[in-house]
mmCIF file of the C-alpha atoms, coordinates in Angstrom:
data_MODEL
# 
_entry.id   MODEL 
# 
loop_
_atom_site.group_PDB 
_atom_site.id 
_atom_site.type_symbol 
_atom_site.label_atom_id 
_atom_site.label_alt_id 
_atom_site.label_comp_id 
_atom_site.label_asym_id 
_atom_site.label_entity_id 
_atom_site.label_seq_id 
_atom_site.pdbx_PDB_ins_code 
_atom_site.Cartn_x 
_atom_site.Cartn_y 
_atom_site.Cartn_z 
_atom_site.occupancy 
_atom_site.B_iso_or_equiv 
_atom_site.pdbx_formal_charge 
_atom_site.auth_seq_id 
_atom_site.auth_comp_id 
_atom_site.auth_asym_id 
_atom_site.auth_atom_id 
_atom_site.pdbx_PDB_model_num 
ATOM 1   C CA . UNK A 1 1   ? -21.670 61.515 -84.406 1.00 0.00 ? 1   UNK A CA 1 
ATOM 2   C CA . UNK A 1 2   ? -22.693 60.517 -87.982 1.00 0.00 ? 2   UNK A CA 1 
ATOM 3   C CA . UNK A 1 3   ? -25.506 62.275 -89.785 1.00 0.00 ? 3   UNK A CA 1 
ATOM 4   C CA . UNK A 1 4   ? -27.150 61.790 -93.197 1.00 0.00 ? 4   UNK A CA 1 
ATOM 5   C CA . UNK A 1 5   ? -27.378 65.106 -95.192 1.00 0.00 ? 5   UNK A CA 1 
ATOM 6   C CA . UNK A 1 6   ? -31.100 66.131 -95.822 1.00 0.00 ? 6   UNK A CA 1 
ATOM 7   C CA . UNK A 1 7   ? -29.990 69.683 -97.451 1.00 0.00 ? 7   UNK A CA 1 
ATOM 8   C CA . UNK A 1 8   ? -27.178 72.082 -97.766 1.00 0.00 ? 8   UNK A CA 1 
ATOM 9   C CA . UNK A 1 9   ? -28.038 73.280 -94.207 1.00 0.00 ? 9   UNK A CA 1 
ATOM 10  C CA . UNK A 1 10  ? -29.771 70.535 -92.117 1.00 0.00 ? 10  UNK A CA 1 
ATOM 11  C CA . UNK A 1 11  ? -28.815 67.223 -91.206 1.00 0.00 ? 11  UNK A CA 1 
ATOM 12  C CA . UNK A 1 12  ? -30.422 64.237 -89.911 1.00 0.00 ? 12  UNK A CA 1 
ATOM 13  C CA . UNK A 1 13  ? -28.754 61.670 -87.655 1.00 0.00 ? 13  UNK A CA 1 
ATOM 14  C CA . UNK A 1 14  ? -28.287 57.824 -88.933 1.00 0.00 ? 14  UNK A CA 1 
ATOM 15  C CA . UNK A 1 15  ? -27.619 56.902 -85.213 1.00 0.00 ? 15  UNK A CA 1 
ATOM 16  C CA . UNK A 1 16  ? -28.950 57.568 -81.475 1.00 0.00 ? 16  UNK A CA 1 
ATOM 17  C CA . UNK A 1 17  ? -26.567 59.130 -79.477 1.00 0.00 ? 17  UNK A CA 1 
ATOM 18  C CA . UNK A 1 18  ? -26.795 60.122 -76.167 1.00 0.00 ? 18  UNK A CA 1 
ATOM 19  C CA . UNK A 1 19  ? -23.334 62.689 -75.019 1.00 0.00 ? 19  UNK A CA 1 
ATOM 20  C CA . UNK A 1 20  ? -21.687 62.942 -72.199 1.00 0.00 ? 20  UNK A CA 1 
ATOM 21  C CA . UNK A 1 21  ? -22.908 65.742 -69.833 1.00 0.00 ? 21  UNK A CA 1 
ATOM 22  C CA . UNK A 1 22  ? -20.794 69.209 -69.980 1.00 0.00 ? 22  UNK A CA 1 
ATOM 23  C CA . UNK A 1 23  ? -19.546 70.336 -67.950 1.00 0.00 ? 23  UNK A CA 1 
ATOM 24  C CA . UNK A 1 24  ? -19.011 67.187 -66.078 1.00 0.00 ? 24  UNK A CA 1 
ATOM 25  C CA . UNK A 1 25  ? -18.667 67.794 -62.978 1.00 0.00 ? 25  UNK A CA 1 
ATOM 26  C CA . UNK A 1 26  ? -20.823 70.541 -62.870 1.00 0.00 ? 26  UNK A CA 1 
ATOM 27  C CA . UNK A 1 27  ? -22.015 73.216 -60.091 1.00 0.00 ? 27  UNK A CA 1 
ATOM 28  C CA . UNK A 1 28  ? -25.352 73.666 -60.563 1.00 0.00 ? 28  UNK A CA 1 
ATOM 29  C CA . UNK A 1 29  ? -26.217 73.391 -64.093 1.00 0.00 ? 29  UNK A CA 1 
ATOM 30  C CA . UNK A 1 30  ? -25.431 71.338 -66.918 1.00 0.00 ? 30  UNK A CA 1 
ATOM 31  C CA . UNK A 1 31  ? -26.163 70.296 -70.737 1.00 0.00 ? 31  UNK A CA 1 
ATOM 32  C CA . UNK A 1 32  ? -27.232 67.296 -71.728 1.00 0.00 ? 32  UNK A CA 1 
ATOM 33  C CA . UNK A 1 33  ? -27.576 66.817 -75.897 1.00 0.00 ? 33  UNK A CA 1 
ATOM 34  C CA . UNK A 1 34  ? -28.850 63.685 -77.928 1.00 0.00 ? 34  UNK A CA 1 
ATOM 35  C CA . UNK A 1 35  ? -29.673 63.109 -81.332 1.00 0.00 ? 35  UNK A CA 1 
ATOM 36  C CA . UNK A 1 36  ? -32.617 60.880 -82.681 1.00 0.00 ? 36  UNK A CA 1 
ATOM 37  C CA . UNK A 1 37  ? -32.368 59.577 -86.204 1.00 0.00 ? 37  UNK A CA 1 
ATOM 38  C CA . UNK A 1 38  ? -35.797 59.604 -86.402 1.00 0.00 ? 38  UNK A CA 1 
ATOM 39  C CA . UNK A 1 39  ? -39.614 60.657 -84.596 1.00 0.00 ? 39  UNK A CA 1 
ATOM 40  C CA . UNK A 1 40  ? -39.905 58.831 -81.561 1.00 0.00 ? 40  UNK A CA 1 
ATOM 41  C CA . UNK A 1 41  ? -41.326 59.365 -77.681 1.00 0.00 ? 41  UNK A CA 1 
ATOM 42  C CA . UNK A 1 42  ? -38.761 60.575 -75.468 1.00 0.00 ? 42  UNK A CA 1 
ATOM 43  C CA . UNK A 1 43  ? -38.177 60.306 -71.879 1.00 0.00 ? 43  UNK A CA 1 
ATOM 44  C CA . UNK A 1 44  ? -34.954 61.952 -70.419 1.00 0.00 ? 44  UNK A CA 1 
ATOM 45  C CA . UNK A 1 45  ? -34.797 61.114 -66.589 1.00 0.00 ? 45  UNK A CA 1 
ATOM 46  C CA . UNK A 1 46  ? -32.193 62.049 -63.922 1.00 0.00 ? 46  UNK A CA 1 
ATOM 47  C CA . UNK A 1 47  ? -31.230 59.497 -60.856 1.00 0.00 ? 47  UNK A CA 1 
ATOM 48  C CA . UNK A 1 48  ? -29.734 59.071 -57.964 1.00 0.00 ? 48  UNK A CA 1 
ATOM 49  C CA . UNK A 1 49  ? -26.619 56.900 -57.363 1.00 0.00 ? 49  UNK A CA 1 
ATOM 50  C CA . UNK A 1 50  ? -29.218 54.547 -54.861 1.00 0.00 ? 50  UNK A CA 1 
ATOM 51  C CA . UNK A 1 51  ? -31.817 54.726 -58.249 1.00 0.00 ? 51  UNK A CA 1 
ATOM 52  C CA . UNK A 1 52  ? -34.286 57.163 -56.528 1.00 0.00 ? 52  UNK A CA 1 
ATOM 53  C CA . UNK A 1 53  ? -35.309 59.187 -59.451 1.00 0.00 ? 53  UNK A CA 1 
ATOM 54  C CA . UNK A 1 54  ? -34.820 62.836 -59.019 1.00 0.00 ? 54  UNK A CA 1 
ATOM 55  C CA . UNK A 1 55  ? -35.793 64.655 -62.227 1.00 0.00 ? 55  UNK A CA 1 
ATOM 56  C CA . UNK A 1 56  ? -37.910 64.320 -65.759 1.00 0.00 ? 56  UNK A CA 1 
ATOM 57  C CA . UNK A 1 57  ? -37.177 66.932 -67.563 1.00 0.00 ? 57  UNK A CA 1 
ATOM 58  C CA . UNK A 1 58  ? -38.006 65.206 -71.092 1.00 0.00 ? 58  UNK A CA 1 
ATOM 59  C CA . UNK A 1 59  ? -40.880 63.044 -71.896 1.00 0.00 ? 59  UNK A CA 1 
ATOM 60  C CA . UNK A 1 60  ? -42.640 63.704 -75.116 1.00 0.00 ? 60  UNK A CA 1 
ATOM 61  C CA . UNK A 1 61  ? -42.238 62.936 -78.935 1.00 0.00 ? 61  UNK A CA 1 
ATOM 62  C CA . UNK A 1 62  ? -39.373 64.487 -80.467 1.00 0.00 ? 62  UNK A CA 1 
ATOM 63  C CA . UNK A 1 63  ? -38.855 65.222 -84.324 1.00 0.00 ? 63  UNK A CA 1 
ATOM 64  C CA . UNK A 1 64  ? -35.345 63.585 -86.000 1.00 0.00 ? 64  UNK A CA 1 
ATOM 65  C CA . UNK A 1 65  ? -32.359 65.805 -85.301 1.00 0.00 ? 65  UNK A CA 1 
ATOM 66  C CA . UNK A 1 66  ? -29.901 67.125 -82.026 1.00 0.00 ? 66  UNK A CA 1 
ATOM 67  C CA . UNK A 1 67  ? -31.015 68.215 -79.014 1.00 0.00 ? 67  UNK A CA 1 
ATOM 68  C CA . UNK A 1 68  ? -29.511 69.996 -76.167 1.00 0.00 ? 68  UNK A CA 1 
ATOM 69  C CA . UNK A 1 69  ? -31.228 70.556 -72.347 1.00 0.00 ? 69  UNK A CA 1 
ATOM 70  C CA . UNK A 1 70  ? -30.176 72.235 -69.821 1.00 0.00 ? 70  UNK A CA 1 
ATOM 71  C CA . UNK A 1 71  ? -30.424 70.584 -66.094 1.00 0.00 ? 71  UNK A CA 1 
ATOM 72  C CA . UNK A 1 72  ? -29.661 72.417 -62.914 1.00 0.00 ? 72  UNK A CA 1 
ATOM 73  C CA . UNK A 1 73  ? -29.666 70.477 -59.859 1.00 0.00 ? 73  UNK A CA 1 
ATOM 74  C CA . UNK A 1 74  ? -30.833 73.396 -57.337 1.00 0.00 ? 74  UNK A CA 1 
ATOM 75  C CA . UNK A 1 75  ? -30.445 72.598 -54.201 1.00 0.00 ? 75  UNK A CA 1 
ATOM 76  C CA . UNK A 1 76  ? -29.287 68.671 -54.596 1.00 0.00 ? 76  UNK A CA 1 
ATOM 77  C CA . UNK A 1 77  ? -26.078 67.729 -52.283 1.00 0.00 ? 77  UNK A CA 1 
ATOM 78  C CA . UNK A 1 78  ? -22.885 66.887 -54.571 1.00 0.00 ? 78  UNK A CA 1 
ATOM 79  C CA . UNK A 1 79  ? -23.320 63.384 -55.695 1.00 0.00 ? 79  UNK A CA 1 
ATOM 80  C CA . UNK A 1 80  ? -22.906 60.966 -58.226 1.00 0.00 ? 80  UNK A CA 1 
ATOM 81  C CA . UNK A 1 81  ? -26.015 61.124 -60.716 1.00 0.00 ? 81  UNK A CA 1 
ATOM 82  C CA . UNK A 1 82  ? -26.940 59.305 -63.850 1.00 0.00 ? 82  UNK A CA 1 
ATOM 83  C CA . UNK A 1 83  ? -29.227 60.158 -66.813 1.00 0.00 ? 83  UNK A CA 1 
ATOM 84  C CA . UNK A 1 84  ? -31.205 57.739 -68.825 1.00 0.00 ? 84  UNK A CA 1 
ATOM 85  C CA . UNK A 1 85  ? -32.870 58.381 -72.169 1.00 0.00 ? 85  UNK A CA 1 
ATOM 86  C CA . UNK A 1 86  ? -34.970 55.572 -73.438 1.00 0.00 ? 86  UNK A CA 1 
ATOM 87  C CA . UNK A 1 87  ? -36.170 56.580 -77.402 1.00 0.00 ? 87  UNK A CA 1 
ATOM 88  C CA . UNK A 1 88  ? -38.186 53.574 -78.515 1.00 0.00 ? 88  UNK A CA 1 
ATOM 89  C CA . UNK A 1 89  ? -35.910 50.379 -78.560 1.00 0.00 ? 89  UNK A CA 1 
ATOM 90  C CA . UNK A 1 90  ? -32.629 52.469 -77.907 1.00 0.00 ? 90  UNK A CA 1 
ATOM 91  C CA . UNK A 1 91  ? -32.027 52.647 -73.746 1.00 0.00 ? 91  UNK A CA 1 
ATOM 92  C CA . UNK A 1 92  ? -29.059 54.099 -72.380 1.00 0.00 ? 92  UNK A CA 1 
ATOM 93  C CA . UNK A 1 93  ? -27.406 56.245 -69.569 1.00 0.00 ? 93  UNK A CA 1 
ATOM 94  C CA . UNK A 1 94  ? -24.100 58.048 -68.549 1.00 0.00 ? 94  UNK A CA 1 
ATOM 95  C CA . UNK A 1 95  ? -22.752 59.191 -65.350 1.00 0.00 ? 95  UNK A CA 1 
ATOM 96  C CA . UNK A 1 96  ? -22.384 62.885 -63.984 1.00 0.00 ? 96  UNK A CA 1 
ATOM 97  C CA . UNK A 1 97  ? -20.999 64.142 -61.030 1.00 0.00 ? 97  UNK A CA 1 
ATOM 98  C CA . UNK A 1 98  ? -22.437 67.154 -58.927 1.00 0.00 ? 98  UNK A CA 1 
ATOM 99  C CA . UNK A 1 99  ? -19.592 69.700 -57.263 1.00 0.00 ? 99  UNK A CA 1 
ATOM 100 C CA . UNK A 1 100 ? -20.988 72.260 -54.201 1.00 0.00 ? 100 UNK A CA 1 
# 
């Protein structure tokens, strides 16, 4: 993760970034952390392995900086799910894995 240096005690990412889930797997919650170089709209959505979304747990705008969310899946079966952040242009998603 790079970041630009705004003061002696804040920084502001030069890059998206979206992490890797931890834990991964997980049983029943999980963080999910991204960083946005600068003010956009956010939407952070969770699907199913077949596509079906299951979960929007971010859509709104979002200052510059690192975020971290916390999912919990409740009562989903143990599956393969993904998670997609789209931040203006930059679209991407990773893999996470539910364990009952």
């Amino acid at each position: 993760m790079r970041f630009n240096r705004k003061s002696k005690t804040s920084f502001v990412p030069l890059s998206y970034e979206l992490e890797q889930n931890y834990p991964n797997p997980f049983n029943p919650t999980t963080a999910i952390e991204f960083t946005l170089p600068k003010q956009e709209f956010v939407v952070l959505k969770v699907y199913s392995v077949l596509g079906r979304e299951i979960d929007t747990f971010v859509a709104k705008t979002l200052p510059a900086g690192h975020y971290r969310f916390l999912w919990t899946a409740g009562n989903l079966s143990s599956e393969i799910y993904y998670y997609r952040i789209t931040a203006g242009s930059f679209k991407t998603e990773r893999k996470m894995i539910l364990l009952r």
